[in-house]
PyMOL commands that place a pseudoatom at each C-alpha (Angstrom):
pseudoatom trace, name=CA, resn=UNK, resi=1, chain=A, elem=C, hetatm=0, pos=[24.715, 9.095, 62.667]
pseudoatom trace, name=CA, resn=UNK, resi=2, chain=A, elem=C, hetatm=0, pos=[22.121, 11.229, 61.665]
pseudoatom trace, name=CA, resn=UNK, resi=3, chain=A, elem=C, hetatm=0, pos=[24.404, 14.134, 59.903]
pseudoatom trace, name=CA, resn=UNK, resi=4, chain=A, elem=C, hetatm=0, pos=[27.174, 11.209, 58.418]
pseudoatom trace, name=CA, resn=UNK, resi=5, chain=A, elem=C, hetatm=0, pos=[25.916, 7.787, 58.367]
pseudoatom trace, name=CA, resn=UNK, resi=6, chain=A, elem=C, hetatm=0, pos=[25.106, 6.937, 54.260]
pseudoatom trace, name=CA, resn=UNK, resi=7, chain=A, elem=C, hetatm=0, pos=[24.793, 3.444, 52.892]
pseudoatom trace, name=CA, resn=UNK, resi=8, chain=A, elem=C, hetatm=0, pos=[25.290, 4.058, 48.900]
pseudoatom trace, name=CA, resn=UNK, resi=9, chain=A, elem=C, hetatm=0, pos=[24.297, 1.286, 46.958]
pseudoatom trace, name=CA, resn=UNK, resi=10, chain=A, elem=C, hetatm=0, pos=[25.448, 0.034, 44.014]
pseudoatom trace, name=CA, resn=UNK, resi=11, chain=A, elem=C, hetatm=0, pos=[22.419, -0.292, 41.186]
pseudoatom trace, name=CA, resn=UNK, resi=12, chain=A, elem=C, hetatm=0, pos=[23.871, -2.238, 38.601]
pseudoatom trace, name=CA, resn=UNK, resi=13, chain=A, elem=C, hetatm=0, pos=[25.854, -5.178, 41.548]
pseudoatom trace, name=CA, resn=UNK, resi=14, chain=A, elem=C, hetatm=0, pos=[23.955, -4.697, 44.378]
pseudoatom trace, name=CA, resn=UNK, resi=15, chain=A, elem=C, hetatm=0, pos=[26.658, -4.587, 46.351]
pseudoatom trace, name=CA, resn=UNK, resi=16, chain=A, elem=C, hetatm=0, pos=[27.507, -1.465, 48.613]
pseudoatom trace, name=CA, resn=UNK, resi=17, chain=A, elem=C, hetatm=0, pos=[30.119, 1.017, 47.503]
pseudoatom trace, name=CA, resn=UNK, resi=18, chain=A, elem=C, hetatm=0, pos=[30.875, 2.178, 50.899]
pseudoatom trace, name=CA, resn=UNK, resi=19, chain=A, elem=C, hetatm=0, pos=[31.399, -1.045, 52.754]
pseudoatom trace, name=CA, resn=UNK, resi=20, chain=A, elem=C, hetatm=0, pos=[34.248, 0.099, 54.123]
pseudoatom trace, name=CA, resn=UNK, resi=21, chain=A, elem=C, hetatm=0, pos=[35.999, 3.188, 55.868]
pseudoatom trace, name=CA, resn=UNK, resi=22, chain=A, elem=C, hetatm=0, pos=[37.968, 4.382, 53.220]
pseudoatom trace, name=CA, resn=UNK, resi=23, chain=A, elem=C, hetatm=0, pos=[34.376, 5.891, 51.590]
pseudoatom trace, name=CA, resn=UNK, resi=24, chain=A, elem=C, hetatm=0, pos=[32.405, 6.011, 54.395]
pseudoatom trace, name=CA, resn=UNK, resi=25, chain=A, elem=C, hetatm=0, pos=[32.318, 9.490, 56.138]
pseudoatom trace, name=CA, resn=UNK, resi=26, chain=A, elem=C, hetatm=0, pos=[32.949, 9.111, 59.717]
pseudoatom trace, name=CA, resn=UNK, resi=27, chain=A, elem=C, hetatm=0, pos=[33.078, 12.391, 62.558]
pseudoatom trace, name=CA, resn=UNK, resi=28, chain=A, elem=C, hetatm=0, pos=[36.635, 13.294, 63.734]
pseudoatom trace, name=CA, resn=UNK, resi=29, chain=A, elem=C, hetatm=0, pos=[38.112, 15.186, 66.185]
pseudoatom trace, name=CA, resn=UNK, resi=30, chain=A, elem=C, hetatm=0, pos=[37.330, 18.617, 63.801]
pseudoatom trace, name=CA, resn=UNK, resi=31, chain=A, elem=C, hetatm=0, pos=[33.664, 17.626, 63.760]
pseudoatom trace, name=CA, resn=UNK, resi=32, chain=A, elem=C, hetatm=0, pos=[33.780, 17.629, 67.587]
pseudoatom trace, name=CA, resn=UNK, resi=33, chain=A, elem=C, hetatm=0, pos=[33.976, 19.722, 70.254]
pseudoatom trace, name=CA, resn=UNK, resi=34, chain=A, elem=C, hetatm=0, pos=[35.601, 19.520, 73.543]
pseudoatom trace, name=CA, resn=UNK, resi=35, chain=A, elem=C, hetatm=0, pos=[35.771, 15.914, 74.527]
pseudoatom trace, name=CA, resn=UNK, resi=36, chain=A, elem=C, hetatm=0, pos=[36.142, 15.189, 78.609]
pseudoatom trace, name=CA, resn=UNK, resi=37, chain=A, elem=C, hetatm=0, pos=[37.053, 11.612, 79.666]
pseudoatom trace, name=CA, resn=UNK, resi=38, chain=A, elem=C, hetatm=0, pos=[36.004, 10.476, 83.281]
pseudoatom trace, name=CA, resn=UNK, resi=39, chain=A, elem=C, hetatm=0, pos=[36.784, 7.825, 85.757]
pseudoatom trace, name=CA, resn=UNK, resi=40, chain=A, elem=C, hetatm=0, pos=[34.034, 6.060, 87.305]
pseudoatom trace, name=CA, resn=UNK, resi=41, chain=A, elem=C, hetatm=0, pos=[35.050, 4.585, 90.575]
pseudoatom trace, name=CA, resn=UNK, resi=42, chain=A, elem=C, hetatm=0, pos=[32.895, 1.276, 90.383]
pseudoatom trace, name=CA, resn=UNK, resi=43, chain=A, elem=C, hetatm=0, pos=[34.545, -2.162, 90.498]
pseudoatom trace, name=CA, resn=UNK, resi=44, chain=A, elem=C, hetatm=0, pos=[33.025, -4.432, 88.209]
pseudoatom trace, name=CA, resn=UNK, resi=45, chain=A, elem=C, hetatm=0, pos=[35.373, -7.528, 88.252]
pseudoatom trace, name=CA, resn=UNK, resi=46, chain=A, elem=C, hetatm=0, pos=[32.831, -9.977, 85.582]
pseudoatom trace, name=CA, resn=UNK, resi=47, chain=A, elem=C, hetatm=0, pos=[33.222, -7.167, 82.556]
pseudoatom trace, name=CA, resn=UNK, resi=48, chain=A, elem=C, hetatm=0, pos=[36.854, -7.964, 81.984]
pseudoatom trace, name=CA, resn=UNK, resi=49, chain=A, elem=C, hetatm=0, pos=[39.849, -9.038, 83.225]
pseudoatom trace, name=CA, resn=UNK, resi=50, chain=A, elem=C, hetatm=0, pos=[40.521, -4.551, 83.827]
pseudoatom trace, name=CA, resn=UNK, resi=51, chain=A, elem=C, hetatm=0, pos=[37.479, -3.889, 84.832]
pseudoatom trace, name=CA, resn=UNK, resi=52, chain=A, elem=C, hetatm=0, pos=[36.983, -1.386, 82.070]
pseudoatom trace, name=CA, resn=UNK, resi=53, chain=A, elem=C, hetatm=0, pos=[33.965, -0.276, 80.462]
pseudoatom trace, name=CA, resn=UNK, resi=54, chain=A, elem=C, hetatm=0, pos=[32.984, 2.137, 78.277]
pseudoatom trace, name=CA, resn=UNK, resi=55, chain=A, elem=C, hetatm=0, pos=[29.855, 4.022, 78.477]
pseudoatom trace, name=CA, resn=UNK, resi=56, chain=A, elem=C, hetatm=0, pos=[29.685, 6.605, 75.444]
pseudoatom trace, name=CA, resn=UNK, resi=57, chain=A, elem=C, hetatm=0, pos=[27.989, 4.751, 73.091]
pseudoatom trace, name=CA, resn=UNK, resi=58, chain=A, elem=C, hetatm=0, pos=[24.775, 3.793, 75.731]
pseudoatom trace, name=CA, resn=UNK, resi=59, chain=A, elem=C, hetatm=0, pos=[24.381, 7.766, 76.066]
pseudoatom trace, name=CA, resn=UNK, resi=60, chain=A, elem=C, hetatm=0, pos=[24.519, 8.663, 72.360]
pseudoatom trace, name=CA, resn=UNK, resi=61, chain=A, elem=C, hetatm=0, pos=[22.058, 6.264, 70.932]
pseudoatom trace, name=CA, resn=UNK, resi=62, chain=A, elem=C, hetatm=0, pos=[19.187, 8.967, 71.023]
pseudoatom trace, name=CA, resn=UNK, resi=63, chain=A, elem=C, hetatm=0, pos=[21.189, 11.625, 69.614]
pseudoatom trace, name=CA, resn=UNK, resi=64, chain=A, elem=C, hetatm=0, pos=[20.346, 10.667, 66.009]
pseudoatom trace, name=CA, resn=UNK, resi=65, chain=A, elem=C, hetatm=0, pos=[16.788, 10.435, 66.532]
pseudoatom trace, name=CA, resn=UNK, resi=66, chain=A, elem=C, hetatm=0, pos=[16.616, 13.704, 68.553]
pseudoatom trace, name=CA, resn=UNK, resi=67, chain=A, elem=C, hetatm=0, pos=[18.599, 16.028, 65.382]
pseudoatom trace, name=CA, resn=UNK, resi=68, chain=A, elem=C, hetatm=0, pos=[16.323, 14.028, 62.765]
pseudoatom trace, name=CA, resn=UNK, resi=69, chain=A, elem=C, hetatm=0, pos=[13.016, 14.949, 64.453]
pseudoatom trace, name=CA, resn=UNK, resi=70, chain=A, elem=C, hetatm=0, pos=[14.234, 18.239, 65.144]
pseudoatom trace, name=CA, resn=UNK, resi=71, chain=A, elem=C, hetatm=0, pos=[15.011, 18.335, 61.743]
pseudoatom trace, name=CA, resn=UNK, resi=72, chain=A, elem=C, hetatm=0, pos=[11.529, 17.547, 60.616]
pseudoatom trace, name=CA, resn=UNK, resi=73, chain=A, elem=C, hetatm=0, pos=[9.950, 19.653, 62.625]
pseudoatom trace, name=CA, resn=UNK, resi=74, chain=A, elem=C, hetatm=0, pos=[12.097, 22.508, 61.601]
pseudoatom trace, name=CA, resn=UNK, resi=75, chain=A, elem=C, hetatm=0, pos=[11.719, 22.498, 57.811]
pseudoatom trace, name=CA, resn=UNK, resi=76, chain=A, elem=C, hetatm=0, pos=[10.118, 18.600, 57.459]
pseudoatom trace, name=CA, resn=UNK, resi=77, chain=A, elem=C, hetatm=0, pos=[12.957, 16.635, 55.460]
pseudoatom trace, name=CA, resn=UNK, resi=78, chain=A, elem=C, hetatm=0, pos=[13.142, 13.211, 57.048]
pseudoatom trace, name=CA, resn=UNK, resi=79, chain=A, elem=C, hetatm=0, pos=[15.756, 12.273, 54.499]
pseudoatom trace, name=CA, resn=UNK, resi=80, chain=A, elem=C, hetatm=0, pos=[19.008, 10.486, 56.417]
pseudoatom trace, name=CA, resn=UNK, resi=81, chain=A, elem=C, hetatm=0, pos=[21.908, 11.346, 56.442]
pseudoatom trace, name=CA, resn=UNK, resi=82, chain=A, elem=C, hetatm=0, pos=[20.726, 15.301, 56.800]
pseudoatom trace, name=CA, resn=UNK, resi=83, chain=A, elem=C, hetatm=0, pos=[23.228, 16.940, 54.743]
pseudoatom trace, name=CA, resn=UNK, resi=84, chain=A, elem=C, hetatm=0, pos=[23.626, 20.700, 53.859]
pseudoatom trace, name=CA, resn=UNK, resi=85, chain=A, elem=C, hetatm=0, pos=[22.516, 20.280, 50.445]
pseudoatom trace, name=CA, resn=UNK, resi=86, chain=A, elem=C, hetatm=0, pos=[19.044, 18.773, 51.733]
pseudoatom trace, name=CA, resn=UNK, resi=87, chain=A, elem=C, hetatm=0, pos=[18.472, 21.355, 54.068]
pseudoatom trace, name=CA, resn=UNK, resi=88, chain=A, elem=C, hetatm=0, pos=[19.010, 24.291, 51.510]
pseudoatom trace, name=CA, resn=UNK, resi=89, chain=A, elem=C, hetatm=0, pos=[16.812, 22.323, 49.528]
pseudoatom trace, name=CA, resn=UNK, resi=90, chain=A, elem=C, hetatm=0, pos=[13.745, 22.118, 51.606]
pseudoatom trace, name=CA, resn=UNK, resi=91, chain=A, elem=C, hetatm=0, pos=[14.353, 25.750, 52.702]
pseudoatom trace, name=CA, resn=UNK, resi=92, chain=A, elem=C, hetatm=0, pos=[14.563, 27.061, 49.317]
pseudoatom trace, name=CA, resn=UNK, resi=93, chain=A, elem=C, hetatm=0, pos=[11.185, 25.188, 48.062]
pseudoatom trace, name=CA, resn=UNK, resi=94, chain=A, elem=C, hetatm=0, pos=[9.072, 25.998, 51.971]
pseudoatom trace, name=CA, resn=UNK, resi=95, chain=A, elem=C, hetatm=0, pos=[10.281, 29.941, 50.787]
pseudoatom trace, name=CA, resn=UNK, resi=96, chain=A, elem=C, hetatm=0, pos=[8.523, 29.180, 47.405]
pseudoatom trace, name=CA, resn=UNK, resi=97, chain=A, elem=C, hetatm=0, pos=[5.382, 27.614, 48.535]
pseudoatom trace, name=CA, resn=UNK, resi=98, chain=A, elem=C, hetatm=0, pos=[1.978, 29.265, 49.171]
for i in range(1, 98): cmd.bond("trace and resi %d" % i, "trace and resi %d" % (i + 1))
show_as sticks, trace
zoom trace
């Protein structure tokens, strides 16, 4: 979320240009690493009628804040999504400062 994630909106409609996912950047399996899938024996028969649930999403939630403030405390941009572009940026002009 914190490397991807961009609303662009539209000055002139104000309507959002990426509102769907044909222009809006999501990770894929070549922006990830190894992926592992696990079975957790616990029967929970009042989720669903297959007693499925997925858990990814619960452990991820801090991951954005945790690369943004690392982020900022690195070279101080604060500016989502962190791109490459950005980050050149605010290392070329902390290189040119006093």
């Amino acid at each position: 979320m914190a490397l991807h994630e961009r609303s662009i909106l539209d000055p002139q409609f104000g309507d959002y240009v990426n509102h769907d996912f044909a222009g809006y950047h999501l990770a894929t399996n070549a922006d990830v690493g190894s992926v592992e899938g696990v079975w957790v024996e616990d029967d929970d028969p009042h989720v669903n009628a297959l007693g499925a649930k997925g858990k990814g999403e619960i452990g991820i939630v801090g991951t954005a804040a945790a690369i943004a403030n690392a982020v900022y405390h690195a070279i101080g941009i604060r500016d989502l999504p962190i791109t490459p572009d950005k980050v050149l940026l605010a290392l070329i002009s902390s290189a040119h400062a006093p």
